[in-house]
C-alpha positions in Angstrom: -79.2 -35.1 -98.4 -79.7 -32.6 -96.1 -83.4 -33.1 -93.7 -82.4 -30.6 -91.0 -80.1 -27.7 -91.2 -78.3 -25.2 -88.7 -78.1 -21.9 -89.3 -76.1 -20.3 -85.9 -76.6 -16.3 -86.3 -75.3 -14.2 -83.4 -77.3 -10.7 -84.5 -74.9 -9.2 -87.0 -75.5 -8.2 -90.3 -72.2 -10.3 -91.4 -73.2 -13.6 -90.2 -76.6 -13.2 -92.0 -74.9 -13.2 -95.1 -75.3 -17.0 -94.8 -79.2 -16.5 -95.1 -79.1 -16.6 -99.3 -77.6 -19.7 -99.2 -80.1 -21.3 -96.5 -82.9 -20.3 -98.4 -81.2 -22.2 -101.6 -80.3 -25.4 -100.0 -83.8 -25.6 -97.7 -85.7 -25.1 -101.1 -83.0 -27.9 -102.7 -83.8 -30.3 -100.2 -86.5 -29.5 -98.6 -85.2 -29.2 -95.0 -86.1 -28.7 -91.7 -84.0 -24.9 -90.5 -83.0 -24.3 -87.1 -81.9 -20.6 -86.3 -79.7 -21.1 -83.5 -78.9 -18.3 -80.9 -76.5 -18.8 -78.4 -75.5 -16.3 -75.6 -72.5 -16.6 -73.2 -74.5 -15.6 -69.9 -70.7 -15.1 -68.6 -70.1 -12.5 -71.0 -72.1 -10.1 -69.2 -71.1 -9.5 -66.1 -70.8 -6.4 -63.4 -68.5 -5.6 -60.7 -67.4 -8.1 -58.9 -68.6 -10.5 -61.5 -71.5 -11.0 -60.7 -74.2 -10.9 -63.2 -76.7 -9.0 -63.4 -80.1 -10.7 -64.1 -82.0 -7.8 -65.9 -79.3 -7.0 -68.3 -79.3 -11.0 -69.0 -83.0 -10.8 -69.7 -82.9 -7.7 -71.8 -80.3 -9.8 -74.0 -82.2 -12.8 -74.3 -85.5 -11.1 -75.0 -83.5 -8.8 -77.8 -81.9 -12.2 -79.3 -85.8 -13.3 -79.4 -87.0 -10.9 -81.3 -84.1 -10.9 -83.5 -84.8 -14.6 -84.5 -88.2 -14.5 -84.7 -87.5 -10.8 -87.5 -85.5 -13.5 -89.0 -87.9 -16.5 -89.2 -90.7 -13.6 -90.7 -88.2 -12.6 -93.1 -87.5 -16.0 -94.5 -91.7 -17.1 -94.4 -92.0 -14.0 -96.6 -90.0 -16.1 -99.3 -91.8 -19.5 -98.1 -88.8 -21.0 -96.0 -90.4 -22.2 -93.0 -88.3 -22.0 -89.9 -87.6 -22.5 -86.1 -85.6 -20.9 -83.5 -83.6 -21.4 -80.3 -82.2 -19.3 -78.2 -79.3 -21.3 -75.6 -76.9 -20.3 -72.9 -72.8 -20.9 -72.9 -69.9 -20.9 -74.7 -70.9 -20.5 -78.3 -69.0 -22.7 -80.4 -69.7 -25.7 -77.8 -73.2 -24.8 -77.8 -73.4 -25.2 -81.7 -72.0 -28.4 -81.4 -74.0 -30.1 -78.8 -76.9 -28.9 -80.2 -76.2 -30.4 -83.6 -75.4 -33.6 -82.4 -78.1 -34.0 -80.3 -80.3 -32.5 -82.6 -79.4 -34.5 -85.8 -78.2 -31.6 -87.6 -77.4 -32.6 -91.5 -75.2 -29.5 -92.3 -74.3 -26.6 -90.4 -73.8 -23.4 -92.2 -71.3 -21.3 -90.9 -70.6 -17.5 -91.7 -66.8 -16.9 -92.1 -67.1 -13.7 -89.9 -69.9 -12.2 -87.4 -70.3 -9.7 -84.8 -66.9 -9.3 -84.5 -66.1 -8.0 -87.3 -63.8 -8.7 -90.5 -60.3 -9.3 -89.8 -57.3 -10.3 -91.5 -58.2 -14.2 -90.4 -59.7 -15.9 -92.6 -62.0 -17.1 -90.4 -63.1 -16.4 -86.6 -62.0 -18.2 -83.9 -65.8 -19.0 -83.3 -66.0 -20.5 -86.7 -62.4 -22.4 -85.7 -63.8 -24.1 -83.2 -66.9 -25.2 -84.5 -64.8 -26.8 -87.5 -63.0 -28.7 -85.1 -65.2 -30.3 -83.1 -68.7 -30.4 -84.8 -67.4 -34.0 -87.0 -70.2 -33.3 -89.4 -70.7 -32.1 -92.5 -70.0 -27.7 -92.8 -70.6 -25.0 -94.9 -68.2 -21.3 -94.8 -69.7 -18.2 -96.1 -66.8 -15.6 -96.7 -68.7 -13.1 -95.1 -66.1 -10.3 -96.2 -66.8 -11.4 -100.2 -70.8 -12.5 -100.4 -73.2 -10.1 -100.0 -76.1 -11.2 -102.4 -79.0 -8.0 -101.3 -81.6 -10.6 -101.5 -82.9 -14.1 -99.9 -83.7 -15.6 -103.5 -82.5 -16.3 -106.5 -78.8 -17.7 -105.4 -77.7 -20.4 -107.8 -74.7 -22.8 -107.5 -73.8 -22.4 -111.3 -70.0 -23.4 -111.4 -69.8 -26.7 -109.0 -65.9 -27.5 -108.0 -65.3 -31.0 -107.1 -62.0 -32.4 -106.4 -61.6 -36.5 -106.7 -58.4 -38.2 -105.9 -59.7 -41.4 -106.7 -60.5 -42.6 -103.3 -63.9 -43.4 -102.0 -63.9 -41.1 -99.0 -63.4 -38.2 -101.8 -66.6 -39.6 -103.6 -68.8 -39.1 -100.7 -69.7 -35.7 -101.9 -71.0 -37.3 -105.6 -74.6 -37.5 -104.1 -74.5 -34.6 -103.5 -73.0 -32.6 -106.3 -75.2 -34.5 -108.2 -78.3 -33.2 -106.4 -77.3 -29.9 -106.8 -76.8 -30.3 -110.8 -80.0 -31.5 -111.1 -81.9 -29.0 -108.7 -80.3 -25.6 -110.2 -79.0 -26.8 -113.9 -75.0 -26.3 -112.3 -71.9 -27.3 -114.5 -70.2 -29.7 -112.9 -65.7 -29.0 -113.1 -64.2 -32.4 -111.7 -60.8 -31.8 -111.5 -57.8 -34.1 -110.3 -54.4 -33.1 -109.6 -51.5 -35.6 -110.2 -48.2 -34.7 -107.4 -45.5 -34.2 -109.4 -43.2 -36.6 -108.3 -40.0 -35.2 -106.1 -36.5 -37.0 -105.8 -34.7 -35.9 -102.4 -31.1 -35.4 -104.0 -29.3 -32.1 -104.7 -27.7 -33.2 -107.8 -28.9 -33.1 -111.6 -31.3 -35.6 -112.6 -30.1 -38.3 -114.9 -32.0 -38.6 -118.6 -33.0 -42.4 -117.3 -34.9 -41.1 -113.9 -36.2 -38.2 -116.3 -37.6 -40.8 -118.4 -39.0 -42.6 -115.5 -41.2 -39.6 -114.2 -42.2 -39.0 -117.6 -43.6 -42.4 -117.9 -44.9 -42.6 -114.5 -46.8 -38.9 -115.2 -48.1 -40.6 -118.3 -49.5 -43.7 -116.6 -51.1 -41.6 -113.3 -52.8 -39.2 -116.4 -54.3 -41.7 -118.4 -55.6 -43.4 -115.2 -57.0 -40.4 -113.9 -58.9 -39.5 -117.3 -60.6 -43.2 -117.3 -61.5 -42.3 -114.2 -63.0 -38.9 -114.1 -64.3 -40.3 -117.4 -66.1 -42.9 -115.5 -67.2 -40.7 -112.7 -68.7 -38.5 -115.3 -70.8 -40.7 -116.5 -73.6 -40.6 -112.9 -74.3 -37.2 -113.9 -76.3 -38.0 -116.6 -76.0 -34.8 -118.2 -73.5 -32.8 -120.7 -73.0 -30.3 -118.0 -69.9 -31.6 -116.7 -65.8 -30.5 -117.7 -63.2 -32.6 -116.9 -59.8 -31.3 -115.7 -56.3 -33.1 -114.7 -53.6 -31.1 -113.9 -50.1 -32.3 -113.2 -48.5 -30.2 -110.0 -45.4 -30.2 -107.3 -48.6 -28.3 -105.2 -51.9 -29.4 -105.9 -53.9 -27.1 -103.6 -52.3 -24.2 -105.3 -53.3 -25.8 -108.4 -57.1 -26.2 -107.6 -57.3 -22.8 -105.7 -55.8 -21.6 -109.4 -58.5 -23.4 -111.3 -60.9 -21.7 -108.6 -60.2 -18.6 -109.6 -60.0 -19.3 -113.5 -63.3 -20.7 -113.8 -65.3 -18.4 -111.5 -66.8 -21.4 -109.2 -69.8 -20.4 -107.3 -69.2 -23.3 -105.1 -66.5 -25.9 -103.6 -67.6 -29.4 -102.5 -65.1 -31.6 -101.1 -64.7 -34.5 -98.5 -62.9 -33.8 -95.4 -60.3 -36.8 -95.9 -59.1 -38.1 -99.3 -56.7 -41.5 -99.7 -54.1 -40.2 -97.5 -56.7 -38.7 -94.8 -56.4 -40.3 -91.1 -58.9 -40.0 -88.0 -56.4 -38.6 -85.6 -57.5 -34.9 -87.3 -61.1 -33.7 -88.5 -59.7 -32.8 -91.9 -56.9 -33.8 -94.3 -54.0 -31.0 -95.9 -56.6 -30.2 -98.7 -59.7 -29.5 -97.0 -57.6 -27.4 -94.3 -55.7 -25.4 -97.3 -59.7 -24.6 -98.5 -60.4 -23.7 -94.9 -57.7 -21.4 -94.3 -56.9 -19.8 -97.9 -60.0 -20.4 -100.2 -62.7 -17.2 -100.6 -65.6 -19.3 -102.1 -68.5 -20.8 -100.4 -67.3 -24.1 -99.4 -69.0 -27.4 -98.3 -67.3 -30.1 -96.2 -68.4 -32.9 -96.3 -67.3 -35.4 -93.0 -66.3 -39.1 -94.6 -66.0 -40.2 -90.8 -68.8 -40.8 -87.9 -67.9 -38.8 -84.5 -66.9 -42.0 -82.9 -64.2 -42.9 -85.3 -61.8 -39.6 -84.3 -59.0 -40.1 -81.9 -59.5 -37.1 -79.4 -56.8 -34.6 -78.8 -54.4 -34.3 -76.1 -55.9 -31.0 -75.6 -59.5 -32.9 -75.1 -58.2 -35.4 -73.0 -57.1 -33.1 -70.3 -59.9 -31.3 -70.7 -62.4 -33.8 -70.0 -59.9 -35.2 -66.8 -59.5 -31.4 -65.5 -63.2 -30.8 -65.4 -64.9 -29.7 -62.7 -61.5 -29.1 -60.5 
C-alpha cells in the first residue's frame, strides 16, 4: 500500500511523536522512509534583512545532525531510513517534495516546534492538508506519546462506509492492517435522520413515512456492511449502524466508546466534489477528532479545481 513514506520532522520533541507510528507502518509494508527537513532560509535574517550566511550554515549543519540521530535511532530498531534537508517555505516544500518524490503517505504530527495550542492542528499541518492531494496521516501530538519506537499496534480499526466506492478505497488498506497486527475491524454506517423544513407538528402519516424510510436505509445498510464484511476473512470485525440528525457527532461518539487506536477514512464519500480536497466528514475528523487518523485521497491531483486563492497566486507571481 504504502512503498515510500514521508516523515517531515522540524527538530522538536512534539513532532517526533509521529516516529512510533513510522516504525509500525514501514515494518507493515515494508517501505522506503524519507525524513524530511525543511528550513525557511528567510526566517533568519539580521538587520536590514539581510541574511547572514554563517548562522544559515550553523542551522543546516544542526538539522543534519538531527536527522541523521534520527535515522541511527530508528536502524537501532531495524527501520532503514534516508534524509533530506531543503530550503523554503515548509509546508510548500513538503508538498513538492512528495509529489515529485512519489510519496505514498505523508505522516503528519498534529503539533511541532511551535508548541501545543488550542488549534487542533498547526497552520503548518493546515497547509500541507490542503494542498499535498495525497493520502495523510495526523498524530495528535498533545495526546500520543508512546516512550518507545516499537511495539505500537493498531488494535481497534474505525472505518466509516457510506456505501459509495470512493468511501471503499480505504478497504485495502484496513484490510492489510487486520492481517499485519491481528486489529478488530468496527465498520460503522450512519443513516441522516431525515429533516422536514416546516415549523409545524408532524402529521402521523409523514411520521409513518420516515419510519418506513429509516427502516428500508437500515436494512440496506446491514446487507451491506454485511457484504463488506465478508473480504476480511476473519471473525475480527463488528458491525455498527446508527441512525442520526448528525452523523459525525455520532461516529466521533462511537470513537470514544470503543477506544479506537485508529481512524481510516476516504477524503470524499457519495456526496464529496473535487472543487475541495476533503468532504464535511473527513474535515469534522480533521478539525475535532483526537485519534491517529489516516486520509486516504479518492482523487488524483489533476482532478481538483484550484482555488481562487491559487489562481491569483500563480498570476501574481513574480510581480
Amino acid at each position: 500500500m504504502f512503498e515510500h513514506i514521508l516523515l517531515p520532522l522540524d527538530g522538536s520533541s512534539l513532532a517526533e511523536r509521529v516516529l512510533p507510528h513510522a516504525v509500525s507502518l514501514t515494518g507493515a509494508f515494508n517501505s522506503k522512509l524519507t525524513l524530511l527537513r525543511v528550513i525557511n532560509k528567510g526566517s533568519e535574517k539580521g538587520e536590514g534583512n539581510i541574511i547572514n550566511p554563517m548562522a544559515w550554515q550553523m542551522r543546516k549543519s544542526e538539522a543534519e545532525a538531527y536527522l541523521k540521530s534520527v535515522k541511527e535511532h530508528l536502524g537501532e530498531v531495524g527501520i532503514e531510513s534516508e534524509i533530506k534537508i531543503i530550503e523554503g517555505n515548509p509546508p510548500q516544500q513538503i508538498c513538492d517534495f512528495a509529489h515529485n518524490e512519489q510519496v505514498d503517505l505523508i505522516i503528519l504530527s498534529s503539533h511541532g516546534s511551535s508548541g501545543v495550542s488550542a488549534w487542533n492542528i498547526n497552520s503548518t499541518v493546515q497547509k500541507v492538508l490542503l494542498r499535498a492531494y495525497m493520502p495523510v496521516m495526523i498524530i495528535r501530538a498533545y495526546k500520543e506519546d508512546y516512550g518507545s519506537l516499537t511495539g505500537l499496534q493498531y488494535d481497534r480499526l474505525f472505518l466509516p462506509l457510506d456505501g459509495s466506492k470512493r468511501a471503499e478505497c480505504i478497504l485495502p488498506l484496513a484490510k492489510s492492517i487486520c492481517k499485519e497486527q491481528d486489529s478488530k475491524v468496527f465498520m460503522t454506517h450512519i443513516i441522516e435522520e431525515p429533516s422536514l423544513p416546516k415549523q409545524t407538528p408532524v402529521s402521523e402519516e409523514i411520521s409513518s413515512l420516515i419510519e418506513q424510510l429509516r427502516e428500508i436505509n437500515f436494512e440496506e445498510a446491514k446487507n451491506y456492511l454485511d457484504q463488506v464484511k465478508e473480504q476480511f476473512k476473519t471473525e475480527n470485525v463488528e458491525t455498527i449502524i446508527q441512525c442520526s440528525k448528525k452523523p459525525s457527532i455520532a461516529m466521533h461518539n462511537i470513537i470514544d466508546r470503543e477506544q479506537i487506536d485508529l481512524v481510516i477514512l476516504s477524503a470524499h464519500g457519495h456526496s464529496g466534489e473535487s472543487r475541495w480536497p476533503y468532504g464535511k466528514i473527513a474535515l469534522s475528523f480533521i478539525v475535532y477528532g483526537t485519534t491517529p487518523l489516516i486520509i486516504l485521497q479518492d482523487l488524483a491531483p489533476e482532478e481538483f479545481s484550484k482555488s481562487l486563492a491559487e489562481k491569483f497566486s500563480e498570476q501574481t507571481k513574480g510581480h
